[in-house]
KELO-895858 format. One record per atom (N, C-alpha, C, O): residue in one letter; x, y, z. Coordinates in steps of 0.1 Angstrom, whole numbers, plus 5000, padded with zeros to 4 digits. Each point is the difference from the previous one (the first is absolute). Example, Ala and Ser with C-alpha at 12.3 -4.5 7.8 and 13.67 -1.06 7.14 Angstrom:
A513249435078/A499150125000/A500950125000/A501050005007/S498650114986/S500950115000/S499250115008/S500550115001/
END
This chain:
X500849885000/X499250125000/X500950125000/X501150025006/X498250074987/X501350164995/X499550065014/X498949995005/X502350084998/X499650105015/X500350114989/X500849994990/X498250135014/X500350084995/X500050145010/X498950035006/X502350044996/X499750125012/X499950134988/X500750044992/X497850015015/X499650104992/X500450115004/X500750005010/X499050124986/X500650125009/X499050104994/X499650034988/X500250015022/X498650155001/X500550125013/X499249995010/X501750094990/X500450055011/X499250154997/X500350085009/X498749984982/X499650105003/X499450025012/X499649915007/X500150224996/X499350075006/X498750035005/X499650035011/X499849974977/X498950024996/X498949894992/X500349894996/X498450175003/X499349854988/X499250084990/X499150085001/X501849874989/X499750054983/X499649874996/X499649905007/X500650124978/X499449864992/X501349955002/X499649895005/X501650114994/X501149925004/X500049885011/X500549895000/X498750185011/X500249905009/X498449965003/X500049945011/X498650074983/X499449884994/X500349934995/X500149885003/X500350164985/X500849894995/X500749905000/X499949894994/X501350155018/X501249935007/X498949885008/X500349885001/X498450175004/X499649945007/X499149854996/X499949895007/X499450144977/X499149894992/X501149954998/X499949885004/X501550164990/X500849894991/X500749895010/X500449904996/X499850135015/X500649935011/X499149925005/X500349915007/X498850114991/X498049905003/X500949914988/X500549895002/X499450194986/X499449864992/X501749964994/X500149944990/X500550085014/X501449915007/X500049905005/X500449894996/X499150155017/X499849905006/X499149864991/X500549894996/X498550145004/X499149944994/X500349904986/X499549904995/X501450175001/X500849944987/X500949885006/X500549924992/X499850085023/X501049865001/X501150075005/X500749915005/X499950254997/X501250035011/X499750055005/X499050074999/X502149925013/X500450045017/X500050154998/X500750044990/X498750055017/X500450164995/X500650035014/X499749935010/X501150174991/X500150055010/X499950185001/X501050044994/X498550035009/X499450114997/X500750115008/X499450025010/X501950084990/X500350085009/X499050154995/X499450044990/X500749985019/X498850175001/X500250095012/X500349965011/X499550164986/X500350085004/X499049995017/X498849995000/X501750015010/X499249995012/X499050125001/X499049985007/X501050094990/X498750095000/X498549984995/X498950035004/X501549884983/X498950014988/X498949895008/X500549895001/X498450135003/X499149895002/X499849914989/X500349885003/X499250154986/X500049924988/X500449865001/X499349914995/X501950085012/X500349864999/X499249885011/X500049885000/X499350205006/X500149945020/X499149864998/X499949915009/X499450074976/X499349875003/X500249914989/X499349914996/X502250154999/X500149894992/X501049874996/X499949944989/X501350015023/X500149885008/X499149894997/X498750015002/X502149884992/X499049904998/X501349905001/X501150025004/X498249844992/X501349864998/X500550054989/X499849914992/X500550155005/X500850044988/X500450135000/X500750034990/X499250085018/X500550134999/X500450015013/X499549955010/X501550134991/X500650045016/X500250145000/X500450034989/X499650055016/X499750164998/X500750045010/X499949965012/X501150124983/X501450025010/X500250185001/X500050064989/X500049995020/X500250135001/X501350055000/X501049975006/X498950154981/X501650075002/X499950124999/X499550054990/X501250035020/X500350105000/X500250064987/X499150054994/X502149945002/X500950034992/X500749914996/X500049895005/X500950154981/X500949934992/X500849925006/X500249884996/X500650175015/X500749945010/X499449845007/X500549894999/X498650145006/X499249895006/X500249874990/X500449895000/X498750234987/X499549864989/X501349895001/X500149885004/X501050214989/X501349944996/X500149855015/X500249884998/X499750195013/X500249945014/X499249854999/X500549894999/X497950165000/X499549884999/X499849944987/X498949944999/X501750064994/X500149934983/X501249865005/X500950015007/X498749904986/X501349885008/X501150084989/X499950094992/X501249835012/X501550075000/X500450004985/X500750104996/X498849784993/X500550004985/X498749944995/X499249955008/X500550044977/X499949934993/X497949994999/X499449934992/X499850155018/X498850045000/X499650064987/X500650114996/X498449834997/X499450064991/X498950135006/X499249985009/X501050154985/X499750115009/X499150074985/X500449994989/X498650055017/X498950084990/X499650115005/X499150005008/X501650144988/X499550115003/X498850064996/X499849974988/X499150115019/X499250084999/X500650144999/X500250054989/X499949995020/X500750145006/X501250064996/X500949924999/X499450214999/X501350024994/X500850005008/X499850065010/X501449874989/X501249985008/X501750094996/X500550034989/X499949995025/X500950124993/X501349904994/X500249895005/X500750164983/X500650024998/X500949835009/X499949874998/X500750225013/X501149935008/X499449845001/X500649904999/X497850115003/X499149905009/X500049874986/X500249885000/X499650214989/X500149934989/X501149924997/X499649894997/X501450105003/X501449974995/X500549935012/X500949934998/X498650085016/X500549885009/X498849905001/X500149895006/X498650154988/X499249884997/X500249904986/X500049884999/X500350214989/X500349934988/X501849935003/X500449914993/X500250125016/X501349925003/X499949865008/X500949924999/X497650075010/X500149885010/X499249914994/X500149885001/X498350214990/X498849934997/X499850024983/X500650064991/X498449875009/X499649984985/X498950125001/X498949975005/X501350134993/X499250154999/X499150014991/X500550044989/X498349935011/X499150094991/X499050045008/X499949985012/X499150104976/X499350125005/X499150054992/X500049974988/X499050125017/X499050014988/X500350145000/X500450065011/X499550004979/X500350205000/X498649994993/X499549954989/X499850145025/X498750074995/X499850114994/X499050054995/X502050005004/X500650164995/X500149964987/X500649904997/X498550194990/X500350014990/X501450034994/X500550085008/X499949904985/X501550034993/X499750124995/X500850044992/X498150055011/X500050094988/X500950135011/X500150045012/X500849994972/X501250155005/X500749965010/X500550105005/X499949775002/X500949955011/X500549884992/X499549934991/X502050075019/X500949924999/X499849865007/X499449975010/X501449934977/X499549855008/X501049975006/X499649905007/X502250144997/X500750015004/X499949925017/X501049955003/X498250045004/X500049995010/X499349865001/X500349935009/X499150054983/X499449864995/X500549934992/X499349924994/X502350115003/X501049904993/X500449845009/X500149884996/X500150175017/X500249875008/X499249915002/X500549885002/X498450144997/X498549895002/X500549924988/X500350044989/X499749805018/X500149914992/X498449934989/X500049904992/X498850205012/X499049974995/X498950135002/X499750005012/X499750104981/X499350085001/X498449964999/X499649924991/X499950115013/X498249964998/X499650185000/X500650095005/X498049904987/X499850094998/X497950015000/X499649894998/X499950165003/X498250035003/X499250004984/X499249924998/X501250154994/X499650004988/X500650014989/X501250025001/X498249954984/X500949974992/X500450124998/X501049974993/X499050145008/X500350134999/X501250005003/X501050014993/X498949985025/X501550005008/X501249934990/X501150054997/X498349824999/X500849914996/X501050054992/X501250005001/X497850064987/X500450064993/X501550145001/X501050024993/X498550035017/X500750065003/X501450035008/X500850095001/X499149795002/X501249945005/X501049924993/X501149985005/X498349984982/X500849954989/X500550114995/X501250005001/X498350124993/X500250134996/X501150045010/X501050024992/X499349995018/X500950075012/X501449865000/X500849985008/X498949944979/X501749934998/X499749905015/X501150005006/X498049945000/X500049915007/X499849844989/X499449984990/X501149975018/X500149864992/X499349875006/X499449914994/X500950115022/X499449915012/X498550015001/X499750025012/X499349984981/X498850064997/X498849925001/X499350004990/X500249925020/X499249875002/X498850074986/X499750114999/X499949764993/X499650074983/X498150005003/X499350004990/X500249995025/X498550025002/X499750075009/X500750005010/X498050114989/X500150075007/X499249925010/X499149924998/X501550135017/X499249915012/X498750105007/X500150085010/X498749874981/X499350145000/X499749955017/X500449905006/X498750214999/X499550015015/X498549954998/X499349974990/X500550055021/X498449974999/X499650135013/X500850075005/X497249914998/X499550105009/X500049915009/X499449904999/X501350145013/X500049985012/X499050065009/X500450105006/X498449874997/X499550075006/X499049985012/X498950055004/X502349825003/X499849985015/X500650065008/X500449935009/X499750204991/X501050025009/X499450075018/X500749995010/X497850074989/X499950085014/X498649994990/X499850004988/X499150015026/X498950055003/X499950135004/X498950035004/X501950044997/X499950145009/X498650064996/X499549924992/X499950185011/X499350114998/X500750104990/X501050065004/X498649974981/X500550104997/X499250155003/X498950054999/X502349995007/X500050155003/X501050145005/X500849975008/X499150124989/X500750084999/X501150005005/X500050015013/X501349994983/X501350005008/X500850134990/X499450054991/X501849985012/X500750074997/X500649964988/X500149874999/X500450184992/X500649964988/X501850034996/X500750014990/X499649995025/X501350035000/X500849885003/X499949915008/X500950104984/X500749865011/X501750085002/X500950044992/X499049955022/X501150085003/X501849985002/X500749995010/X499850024974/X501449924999/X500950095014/X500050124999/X500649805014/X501150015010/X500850084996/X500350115003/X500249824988/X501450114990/X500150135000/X501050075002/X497349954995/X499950164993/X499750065011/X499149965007/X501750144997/X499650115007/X498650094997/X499250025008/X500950004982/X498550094997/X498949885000/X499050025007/X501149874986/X498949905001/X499849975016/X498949995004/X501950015004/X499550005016/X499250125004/X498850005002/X502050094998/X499150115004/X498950034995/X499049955007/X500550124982/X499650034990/X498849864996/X498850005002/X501749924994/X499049894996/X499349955012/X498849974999/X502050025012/X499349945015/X499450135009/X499249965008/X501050154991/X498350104998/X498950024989/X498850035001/X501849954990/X498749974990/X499249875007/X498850015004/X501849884996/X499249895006/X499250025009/X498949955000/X501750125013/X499250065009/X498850044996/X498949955001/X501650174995/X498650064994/X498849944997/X498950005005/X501649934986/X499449944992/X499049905010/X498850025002/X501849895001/X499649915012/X498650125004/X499050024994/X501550055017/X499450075014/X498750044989/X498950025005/X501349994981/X498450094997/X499149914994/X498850034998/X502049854997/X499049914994/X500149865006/X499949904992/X500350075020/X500349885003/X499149904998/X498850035003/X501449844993/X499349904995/X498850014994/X499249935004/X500550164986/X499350024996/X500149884987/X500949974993/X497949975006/X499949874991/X499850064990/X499450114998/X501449774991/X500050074982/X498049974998/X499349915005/X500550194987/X498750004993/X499650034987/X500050124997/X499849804995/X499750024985/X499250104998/X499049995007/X500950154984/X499350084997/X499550004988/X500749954991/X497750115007/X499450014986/X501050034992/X500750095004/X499649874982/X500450034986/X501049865001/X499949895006/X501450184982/X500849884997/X501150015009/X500550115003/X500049765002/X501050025007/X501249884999/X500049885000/X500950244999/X501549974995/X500749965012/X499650045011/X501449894986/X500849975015/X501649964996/X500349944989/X500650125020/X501049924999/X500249955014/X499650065010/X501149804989/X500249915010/X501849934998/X500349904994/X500450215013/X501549984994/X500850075008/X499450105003/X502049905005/X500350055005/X500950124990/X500649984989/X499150155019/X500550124994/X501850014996/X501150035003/X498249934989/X502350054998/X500549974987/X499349934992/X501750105004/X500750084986/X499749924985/X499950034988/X500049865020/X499849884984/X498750054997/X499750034988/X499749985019/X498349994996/X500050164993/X499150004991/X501650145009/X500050084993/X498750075000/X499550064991/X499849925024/X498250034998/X499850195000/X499050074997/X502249955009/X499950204998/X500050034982/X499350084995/X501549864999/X500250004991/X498950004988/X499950094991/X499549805010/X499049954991/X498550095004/X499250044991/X500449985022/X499150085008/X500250134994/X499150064994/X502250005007/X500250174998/X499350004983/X500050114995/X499549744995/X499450034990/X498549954998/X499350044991/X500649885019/X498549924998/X499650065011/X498950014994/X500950065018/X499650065009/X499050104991/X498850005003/X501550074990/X499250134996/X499349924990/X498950064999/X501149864995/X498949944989/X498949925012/X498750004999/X502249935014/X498949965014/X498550135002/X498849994999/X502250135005/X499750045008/X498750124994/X499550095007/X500149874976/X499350044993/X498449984997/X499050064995/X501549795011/X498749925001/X499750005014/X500849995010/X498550014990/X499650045017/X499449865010/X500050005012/X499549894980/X499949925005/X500849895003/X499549895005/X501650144994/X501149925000/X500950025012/X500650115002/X499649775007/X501150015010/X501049935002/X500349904993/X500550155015/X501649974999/X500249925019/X499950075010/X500449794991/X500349935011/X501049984998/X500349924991/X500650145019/X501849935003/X500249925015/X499950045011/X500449884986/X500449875008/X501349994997/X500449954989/X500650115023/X501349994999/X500550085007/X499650115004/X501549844999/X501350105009/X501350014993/X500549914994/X500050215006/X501350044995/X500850115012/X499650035011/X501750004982/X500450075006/X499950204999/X499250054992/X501349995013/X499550145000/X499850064990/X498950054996/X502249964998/X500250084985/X499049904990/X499450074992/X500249795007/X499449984990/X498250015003/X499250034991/X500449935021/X498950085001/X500150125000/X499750024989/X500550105017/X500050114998/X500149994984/X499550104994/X501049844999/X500050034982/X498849974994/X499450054990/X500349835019/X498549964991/X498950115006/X499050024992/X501050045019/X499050065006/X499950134988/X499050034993/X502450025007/X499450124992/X499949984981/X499850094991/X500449765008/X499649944987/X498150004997/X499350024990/X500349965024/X498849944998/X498850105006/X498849975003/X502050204999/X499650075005/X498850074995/X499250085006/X500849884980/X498850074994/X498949884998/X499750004989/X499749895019/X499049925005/X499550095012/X498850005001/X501950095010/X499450035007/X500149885011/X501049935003/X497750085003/X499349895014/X500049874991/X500149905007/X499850084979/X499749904995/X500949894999/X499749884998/X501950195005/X500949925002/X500649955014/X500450095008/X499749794996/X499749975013/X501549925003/X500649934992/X499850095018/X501349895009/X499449945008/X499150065007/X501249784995/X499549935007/X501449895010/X499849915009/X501150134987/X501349985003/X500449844998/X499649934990/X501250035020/X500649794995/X498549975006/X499350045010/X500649844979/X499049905007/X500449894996/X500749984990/X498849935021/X500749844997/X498449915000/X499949885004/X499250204991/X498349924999/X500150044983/X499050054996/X501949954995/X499650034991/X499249904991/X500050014988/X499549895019/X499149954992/X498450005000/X499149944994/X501050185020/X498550075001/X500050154993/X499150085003/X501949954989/X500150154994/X499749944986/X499250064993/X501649794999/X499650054984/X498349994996/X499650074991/X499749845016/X498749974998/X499050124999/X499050004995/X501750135013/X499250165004/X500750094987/X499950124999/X500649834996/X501250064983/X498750004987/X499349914995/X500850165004/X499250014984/X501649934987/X500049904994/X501050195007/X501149934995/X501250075003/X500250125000/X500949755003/X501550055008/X500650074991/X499849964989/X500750135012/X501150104991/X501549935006/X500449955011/X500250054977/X501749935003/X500850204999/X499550114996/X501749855009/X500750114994/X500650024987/X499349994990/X501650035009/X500750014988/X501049884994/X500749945008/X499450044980/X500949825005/X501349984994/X500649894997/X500050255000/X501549864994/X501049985016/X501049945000/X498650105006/X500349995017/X499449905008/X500449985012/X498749964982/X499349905008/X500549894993/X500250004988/X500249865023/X499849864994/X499549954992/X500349964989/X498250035024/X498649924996/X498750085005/X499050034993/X501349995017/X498350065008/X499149915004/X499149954995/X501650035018/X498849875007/X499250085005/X499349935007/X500350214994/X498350045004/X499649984988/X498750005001/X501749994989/X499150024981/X499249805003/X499149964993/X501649965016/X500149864996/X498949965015/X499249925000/X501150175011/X499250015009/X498350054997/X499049945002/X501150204991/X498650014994/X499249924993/X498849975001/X502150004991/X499049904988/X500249915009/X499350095006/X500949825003/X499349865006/X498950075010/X499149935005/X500950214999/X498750025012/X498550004985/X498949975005/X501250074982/X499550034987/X500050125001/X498950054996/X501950055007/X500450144999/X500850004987/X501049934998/X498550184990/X501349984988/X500850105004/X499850075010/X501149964981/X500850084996/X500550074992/X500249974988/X500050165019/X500550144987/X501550015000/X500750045010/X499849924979/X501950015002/X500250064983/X499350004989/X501950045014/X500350054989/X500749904989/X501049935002/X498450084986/X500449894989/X501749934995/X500550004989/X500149965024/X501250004994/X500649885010/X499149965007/X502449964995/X499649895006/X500650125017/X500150125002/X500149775006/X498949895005/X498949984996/X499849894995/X499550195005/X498650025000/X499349884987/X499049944998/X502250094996/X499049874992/X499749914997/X499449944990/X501450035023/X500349875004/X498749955008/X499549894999/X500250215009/X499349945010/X498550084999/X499149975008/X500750114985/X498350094997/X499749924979/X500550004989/X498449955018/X499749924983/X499350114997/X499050035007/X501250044982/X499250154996/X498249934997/X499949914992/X499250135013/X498650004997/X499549925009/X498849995000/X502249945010/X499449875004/X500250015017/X499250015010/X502349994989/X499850075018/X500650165000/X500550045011/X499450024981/X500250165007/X500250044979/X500149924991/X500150295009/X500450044991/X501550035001/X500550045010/X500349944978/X501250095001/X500150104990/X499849994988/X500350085017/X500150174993/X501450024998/X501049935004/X498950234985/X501749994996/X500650085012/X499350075008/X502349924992/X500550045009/X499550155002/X499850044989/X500050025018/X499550175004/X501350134996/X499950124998/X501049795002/X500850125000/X500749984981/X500850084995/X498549804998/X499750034989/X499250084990/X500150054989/X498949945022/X498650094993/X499250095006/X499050054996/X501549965014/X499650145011/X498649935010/X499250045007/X501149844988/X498649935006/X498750004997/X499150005009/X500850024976/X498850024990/X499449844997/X498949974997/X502049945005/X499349844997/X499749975016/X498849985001/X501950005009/X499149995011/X498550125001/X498949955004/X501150164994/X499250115000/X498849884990/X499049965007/X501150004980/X498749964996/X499849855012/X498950005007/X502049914994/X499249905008/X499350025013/X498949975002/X501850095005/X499250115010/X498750034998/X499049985008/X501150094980/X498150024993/X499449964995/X498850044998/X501849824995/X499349884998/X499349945010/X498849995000/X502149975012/X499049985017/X499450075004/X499149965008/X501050164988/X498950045010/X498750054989/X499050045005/X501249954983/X498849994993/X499549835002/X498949964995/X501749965011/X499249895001/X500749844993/X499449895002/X502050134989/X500849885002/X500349895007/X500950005009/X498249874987/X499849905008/X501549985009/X501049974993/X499250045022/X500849985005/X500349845004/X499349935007/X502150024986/X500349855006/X500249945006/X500650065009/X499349824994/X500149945010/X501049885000/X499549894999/X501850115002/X501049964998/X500249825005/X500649904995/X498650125016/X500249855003/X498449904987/X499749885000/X499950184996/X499449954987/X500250004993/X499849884997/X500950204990/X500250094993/X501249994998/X500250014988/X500849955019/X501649964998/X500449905007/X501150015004/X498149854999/X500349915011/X501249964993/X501150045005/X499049884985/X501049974991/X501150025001/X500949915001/X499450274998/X501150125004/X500449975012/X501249955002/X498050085006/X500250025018/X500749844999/X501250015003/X498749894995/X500049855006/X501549985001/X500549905006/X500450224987/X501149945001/X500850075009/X501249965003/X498050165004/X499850035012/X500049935010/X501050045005/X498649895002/X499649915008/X500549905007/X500449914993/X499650095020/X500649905005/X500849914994/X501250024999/X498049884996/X500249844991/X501150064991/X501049934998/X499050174996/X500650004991/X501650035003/X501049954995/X499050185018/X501450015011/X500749915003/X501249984997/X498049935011/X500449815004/X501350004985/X501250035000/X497649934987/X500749974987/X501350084999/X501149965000/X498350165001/X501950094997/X501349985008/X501150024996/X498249915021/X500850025010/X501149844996/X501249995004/X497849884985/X501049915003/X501050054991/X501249965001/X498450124989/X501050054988/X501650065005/X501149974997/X498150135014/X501350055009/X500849895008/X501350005000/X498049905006/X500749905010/X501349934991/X501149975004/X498250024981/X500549914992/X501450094997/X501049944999/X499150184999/X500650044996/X501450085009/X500950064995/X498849915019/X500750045013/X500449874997/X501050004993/X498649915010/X500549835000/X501249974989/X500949925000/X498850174989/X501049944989/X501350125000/X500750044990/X499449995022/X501150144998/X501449885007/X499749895004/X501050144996/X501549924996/X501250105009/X501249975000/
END
């Protein structure tokens, strides 16, 4: 049986570490030993220990290296590792790793030592062949929706998430929180009359959502029946970007901050909005919507088209900062003059299927097989 020690040392829970979290499920499940290090903060992990997973807490890089056995461990990164951490793990172990990070405008340099790269979509893939990588596992290991994770109550929380580092993100972002908190506290999310848009993503740079808003915001904010739900936490500077992106909705545009019930938010979605994508992987909220039957609005280019079947589970429109956002502008008023809206787990079962569990299990023996045959 392949032991395999995975490694997830972020901080925080993005689609990264859902992800980290199904593929080590269906690891397991596929027939190897996982052993899971993670960052001791993150709850995410706290129930998922089984006969086949062991869930090991690490501080830091230091630790990992500590509790990794001494040579010769097949080691699968999640998480970006520095530099130093790399080159004394590719010296003792058989190193590979998945880079969730698009290749786009960055260097693969640092991903020369991985004796085996995995990557989320065929996009990435792509693009890592383009960046002169050669170590290039040749399928993308798509994700699936995870969306057991918390029963909580959705409702109102802060939308800050306050990076330690930053001096102004402490100060500055942890009184906004306050604020924020003391005037609306737990106030439960509530669906309002008209159409309602949502993002369900955490706030930050890949997703490009100041960007894309600073041009679909004012075609939003024209139609009056139309609302704007954010579900997410970022850090200071990028909320504060989207706030004054989305500033001309008014009250219509709403913060609802991290939630970990997001599978009681896509079903209250008219349709998920993605951000912008040659920065994105995959988008497991685009893969999370369509299994609650919420479709999706992304913009026509990949990811996206990989994972939105156009007519069937969501529209993709042309990129906005191609056309000032005149082709999302007509689908917009296609819906709301009355455009049969889809229903994705009907409508794309087909699509979605390869989404899905069963089908993860499938990709995970592909990986085992291919950890197994490293030398």
């Amino acid at each position: 049986m392949l032991h395999i020690h995975h490694v997830n040392l972020q901080p925080i829970v993005g689609g990264g570490e859902i992800y980290t979290r199904a593929l080590t499920r269906a690891l397991a499940d596929a027939g190897a030993q996982v052993t899971l290090y993670v960052n001791p903060t993150v709850r995410l992990w706290d129930d998922l220990a089984g006969a086949r997973i062991a869930v090991v807490k690490s501080g830091n890089e230091q630790e990992l290296l500590q509790q990794l056995p001494d040579k010769g461990a097949v080691v699968l990164t999640e998480s970006p590792i520095s530099p130093q951490s790399v080159e004394r793990l590719a010296n003792a172990h058989r190193l590979t790793g998945f880079a969730h990070m698009p290749m786009y405008k960055r260097s693969g340099e640092s991903l020369r030592p991985y004796r085996l790269l995995f990557t989320v979509s065929r996009y990435c893939v792509d693009l890592l062949r383009a960046a002169g990588l050669a170590n290039v596992y040749p399928e993308p290991v798509y994700g699936i929706a995870d969306l057991a994770r918390s029963g909580e109550p959705v409702i109102r929380r802060s939308p800050y998430m306050v990076d330690r580092r930053k001096f102004r993100d402490v100060l500055v972002g942890g009184l906004n929180s306050l604020l924020d908190i003391s005037l609306h506290e737990k106030k439960p999310f509530d669906k309002r009359p008209g159409l309602t848009l949502g993002l369900v993503s955490l706030i930050g740079p890949i997703k490009q959502f100041p960007e894309l808003f600073s041009i679909l915001a004012p075609i939003l904010a024209r139609r009056e029946t139309v609302n704007l739900e954010i579900f997410g936490s970022g850090g200071y500077a990028q909320v504060r970007d989207l706030r004054r992106a989305v500033a001309p909705l008014g009250r219509r545009a709403r913060f609802w901050g991290y939630q970990t019930n997001v599978g009681a938010i896509y079903p209250q979605l008219d349709y998920l909005m993605t951000g912008l994508p040659e920065k994105e992987a995959l988008g497991l909220n685009a893969l999370e919507a369509q299994a609650c039957g919420t479709p999706v609005l992304a913009p026509d280019a990949p990811p996206f088209t990989e994972t939105v079947l156009e007519g069937a589970s969501g529209f993709r429109y042309r990129d906005p900062r191609q056309d000032g956002g005149r082709h999302f502008e007509e689908i917009i008023d296609a819906i709301l003059a009355g455009r049969p809206r889809p229903d994705p787990r009907i409508a794309a079962r087909e699509h979605l299927a390869q989404f899905s569990y069963p089908a993860l299990v499938g990709r995970a023996r592909g990986v085992i097989k291919a950890l197994s045959d490293l030398t």
